[in-house]
C-alpha positions as CSV (number, residue, x, y, z in Angstrom):
1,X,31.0,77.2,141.5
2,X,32.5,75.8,144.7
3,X,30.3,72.9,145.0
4,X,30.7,69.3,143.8
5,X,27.5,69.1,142.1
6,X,28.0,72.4,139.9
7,X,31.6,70.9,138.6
8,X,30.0,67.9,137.5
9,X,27.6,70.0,135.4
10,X,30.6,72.4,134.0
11,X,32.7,69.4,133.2
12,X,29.6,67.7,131.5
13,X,29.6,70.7,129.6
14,X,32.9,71.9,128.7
15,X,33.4,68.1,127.4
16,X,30.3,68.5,125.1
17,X,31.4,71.8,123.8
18,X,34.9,70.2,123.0
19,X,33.3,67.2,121.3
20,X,31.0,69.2,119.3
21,X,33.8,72.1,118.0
22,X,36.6,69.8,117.3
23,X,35.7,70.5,113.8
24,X,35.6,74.2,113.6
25,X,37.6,76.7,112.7
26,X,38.7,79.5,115.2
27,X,36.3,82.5,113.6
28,X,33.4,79.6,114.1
29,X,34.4,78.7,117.6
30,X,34.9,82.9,118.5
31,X,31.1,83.0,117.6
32,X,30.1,79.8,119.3
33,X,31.9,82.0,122.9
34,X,30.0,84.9,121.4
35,X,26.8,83.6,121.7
36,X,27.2,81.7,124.6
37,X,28.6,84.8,126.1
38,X,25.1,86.3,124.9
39,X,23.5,83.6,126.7
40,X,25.3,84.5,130.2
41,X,24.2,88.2,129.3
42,X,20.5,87.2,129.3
43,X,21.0,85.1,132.3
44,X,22.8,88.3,134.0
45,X,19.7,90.0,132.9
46,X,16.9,88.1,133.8
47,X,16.9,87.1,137.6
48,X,13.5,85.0,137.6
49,X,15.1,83.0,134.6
50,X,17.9,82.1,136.4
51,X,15.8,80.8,139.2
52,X,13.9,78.9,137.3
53,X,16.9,77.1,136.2
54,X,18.1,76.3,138.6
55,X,14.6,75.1,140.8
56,X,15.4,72.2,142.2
57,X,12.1,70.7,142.2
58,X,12.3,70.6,138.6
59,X,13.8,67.6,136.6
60,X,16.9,68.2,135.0
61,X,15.7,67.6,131.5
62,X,12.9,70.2,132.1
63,X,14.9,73.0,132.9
64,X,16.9,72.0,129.7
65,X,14.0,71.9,127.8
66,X,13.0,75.5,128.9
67,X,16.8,76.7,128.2
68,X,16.1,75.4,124.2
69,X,12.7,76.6,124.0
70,X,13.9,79.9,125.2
71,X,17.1,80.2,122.7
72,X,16.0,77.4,120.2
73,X,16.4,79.6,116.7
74,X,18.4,82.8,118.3
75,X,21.9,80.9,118.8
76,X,23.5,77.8,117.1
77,X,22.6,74.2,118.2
78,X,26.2,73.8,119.5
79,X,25.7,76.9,122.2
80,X,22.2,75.9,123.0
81,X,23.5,72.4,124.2
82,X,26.6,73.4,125.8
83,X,24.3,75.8,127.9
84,X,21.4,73.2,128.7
85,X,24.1,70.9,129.7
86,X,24.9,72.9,132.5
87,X,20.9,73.5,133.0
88,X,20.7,70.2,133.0
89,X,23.0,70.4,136.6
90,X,22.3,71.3,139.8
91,X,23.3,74.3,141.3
92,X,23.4,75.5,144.7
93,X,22.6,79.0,143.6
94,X,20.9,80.7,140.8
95,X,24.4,82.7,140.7
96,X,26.5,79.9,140.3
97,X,24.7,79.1,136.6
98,X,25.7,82.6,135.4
99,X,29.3,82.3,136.7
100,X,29.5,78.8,135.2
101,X,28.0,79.9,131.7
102,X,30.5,83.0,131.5
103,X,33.0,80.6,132.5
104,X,31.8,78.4,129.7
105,X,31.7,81.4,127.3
106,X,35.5,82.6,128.3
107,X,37.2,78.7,128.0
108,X,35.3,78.9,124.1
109,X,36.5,82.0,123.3
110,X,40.3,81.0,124.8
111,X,40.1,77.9,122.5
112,X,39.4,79.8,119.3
113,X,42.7,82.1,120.5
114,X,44.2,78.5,120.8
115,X,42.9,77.2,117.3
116,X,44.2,80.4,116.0
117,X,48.0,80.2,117.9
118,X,47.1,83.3,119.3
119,X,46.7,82.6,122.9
120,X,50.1,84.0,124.0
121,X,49.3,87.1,122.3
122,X,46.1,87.6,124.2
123,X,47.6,86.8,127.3
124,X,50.2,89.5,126.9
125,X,47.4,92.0,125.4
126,X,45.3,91.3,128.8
127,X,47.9,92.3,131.2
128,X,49.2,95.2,129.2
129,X,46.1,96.5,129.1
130,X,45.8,96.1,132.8
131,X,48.8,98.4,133.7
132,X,47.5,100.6,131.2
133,X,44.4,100.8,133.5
134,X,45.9,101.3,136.7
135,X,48.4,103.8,135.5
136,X,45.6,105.8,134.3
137,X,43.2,106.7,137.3
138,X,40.5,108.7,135.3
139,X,40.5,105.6,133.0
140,X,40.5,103.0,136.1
141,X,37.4,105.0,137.3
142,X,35.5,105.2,134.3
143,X,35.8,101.5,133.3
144,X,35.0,100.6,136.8
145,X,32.3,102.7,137.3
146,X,29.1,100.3,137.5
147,X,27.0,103.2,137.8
148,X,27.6,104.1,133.9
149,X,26.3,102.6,131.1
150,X,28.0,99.7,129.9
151,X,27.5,100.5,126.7
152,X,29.2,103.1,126.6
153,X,32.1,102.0,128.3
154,X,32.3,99.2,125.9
155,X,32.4,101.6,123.4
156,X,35.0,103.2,125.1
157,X,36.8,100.2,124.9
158,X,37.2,99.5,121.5
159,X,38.0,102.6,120.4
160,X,40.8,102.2,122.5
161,X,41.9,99.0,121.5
162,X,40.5,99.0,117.7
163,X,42.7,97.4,115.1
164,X,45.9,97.3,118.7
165,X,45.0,94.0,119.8
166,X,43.4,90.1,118.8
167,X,39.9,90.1,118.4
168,X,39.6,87.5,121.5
169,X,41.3,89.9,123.4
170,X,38.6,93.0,123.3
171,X,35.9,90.5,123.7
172,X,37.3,89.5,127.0
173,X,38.3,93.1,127.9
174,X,34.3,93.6,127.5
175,X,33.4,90.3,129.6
176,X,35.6,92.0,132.6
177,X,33.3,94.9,132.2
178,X,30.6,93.0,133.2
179,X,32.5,91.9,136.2
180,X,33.4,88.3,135.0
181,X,32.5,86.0,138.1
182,X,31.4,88.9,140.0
183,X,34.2,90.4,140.9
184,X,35.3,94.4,139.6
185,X,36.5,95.5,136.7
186,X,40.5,95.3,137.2
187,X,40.3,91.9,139.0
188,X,38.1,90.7,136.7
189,X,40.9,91.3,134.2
190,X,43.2,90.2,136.2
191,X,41.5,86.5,136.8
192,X,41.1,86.9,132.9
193,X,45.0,86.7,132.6
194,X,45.1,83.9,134.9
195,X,42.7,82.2,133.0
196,X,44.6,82.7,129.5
197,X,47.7,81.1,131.2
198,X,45.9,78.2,132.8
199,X,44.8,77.6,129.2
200,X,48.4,77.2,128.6
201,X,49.1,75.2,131.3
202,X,51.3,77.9,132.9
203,X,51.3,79.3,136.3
204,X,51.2,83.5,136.1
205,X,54.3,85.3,137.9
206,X,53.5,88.5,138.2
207,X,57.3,90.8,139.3
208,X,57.9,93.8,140.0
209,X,61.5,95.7,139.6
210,X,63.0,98.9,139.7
211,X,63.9,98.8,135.9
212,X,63.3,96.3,133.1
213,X,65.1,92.8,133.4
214,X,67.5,91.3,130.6
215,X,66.4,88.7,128.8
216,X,68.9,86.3,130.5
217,X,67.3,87.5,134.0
218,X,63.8,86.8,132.7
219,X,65.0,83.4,131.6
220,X,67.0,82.8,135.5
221,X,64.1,83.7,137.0
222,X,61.5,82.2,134.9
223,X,63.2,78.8,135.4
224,X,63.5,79.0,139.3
225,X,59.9,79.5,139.5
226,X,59.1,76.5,137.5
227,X,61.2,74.3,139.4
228,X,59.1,75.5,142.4
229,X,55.9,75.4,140.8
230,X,56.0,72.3,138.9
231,X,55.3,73.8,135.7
232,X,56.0,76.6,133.1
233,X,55.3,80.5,134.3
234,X,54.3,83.4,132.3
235,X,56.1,86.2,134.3
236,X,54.4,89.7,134.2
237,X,57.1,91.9,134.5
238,X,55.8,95.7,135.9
239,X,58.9,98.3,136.4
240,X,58.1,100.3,139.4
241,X,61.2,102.8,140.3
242,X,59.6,103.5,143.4
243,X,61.0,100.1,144.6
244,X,64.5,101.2,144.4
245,X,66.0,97.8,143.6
246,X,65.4,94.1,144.4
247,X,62.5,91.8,143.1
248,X,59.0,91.3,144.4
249,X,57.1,88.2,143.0
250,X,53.6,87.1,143.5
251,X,52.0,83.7,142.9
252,X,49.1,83.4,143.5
253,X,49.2,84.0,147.5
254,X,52.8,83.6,147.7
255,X,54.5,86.5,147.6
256,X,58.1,87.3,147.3
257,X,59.2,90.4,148.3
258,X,62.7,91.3,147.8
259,X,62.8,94.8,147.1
260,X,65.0,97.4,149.2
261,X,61.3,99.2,149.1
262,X,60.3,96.6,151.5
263,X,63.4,96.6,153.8
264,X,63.6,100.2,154.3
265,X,59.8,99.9,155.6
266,X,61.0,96.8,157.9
267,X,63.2,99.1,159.2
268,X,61.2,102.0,159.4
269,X,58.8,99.9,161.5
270,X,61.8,98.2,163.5
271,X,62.9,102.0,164.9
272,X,59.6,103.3,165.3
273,X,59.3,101.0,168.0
């Protein structure tokens, strides 16, 4: 969604979604992301659909119209209008309406979290899970594999996380099955995270040590990185021995990297030469 024109449409329709669930309760707004989640599914789907959406020669209010005669009955008026608002848009590619309705779909189910004071929960849920996938290769594979059916790695899914984690927080482990905004499985959880902490206004730290922090070092270093970044930080802490000692901390594309791991390969390099 990299172009002017297909912000204008999400922001149309994120503001339309607010306005229109101000008044519902976070099990109502969950269903509302459900079925607009449904929606992106169909999209995903249905190639020619997708197309015909986004057909420039076709008036706005025309490819809405064929949007609501298309879901009119099988979702709730709220979803149908969120997602012909963005139909509505323009588009520079039939690809960028799928990645903005999934967007769509993720920001609804994140407010419900929100509605629900659940949203630092989720956050945390979403990057544990995420270690627990790429400490576990067989896993990593499986859930990766695009190859299989994604039904059954769904399933596979929540019987691993049945009755462990919010409800919000398996629906979006399934959406990075899908590969949320194209990208794979692990990265698509990954952007998840992000997501969940740009919900919360929060920039995501992600550290890696040799053994767990204290809680006073957590705090230290928590605090130095919001001075930097302007704003709060939700720091991801993994504990890596292999490091040996030090800190390695990634921003977004800043990276830290403090660790003696890092300064024994300097050197390595420096005498190979």
């Amino acid at each position: 969604m990299a172009s002017s024109v297909s912000r204008e449409a999400y922001g149309e329709a994120t503001q339309q979604l607010a306005a229109n669930t101000v008044a519902l309760t976070a099990p109502q707004l969950a269903t509302v992301a459900d079925e607009i989640l449904s929606v992106a599914g169909l999209l995903r789907a249905q190639p020619r659909l997708r197309r015909a959406l986004t057909d420039p020669s076709r008036p706005g209010n025309e490819r809405a119209g064929l949007l609501k005669s298309i879901l009119g009955g099988k979702v709730s008026e709220i979803a149908v209008n969120a997602v012909a608002a963005l139909a509505a848009g323009r588009f520079s590619r039939p690809a960028d309406l799928l990645d903005a309705t999934e967007r769509l779909g993720v920001d609804a189910l994140l407010a419900s979290a929100d509605r629900d004071g659940k949203l630092p929960d989720v956050e945390d849920e979403l990057f544990r899970f995420g270690q627990i996938v790429s400490g576990d290769s067989g896993l990593a594979v499986t859930l990766s594999d695009g190859s299989a059916p994604l039904e059954r790695r769904v399933k596979l899914v929540q019987d691993l996380l049945k009755g462990k984690v919010h409800v919000a927080t398996g629906r979006l482990v399934e959406m990075a099955l899908t590969g949320f905004g194209g990208r794979g499985f692990e990265a698509s959880l990954a952007r998840l995270v992000e997501a969940t902490a740009e919900k919360r206004d929060r920039e995501v730290a992600y550290v890696t040590v040799a053994k767990p922090l204290t809680d006073a070092e957590e705090q230290a270093l928590g605090a130095k990185l919001a001075t930097i970044y302007g704003r709060q930080v939700s720091l991801k802490v993994d504990v890596e021995p292999a490091v040996i000692g030090g800190v390695s901390v990634r921003v977004g594309s800043d990276l830290y990297d403090g660790t003696i791991l890092r300064r024994l390969n300097a050197a390595k390099q420096a005498f190979a030469k």
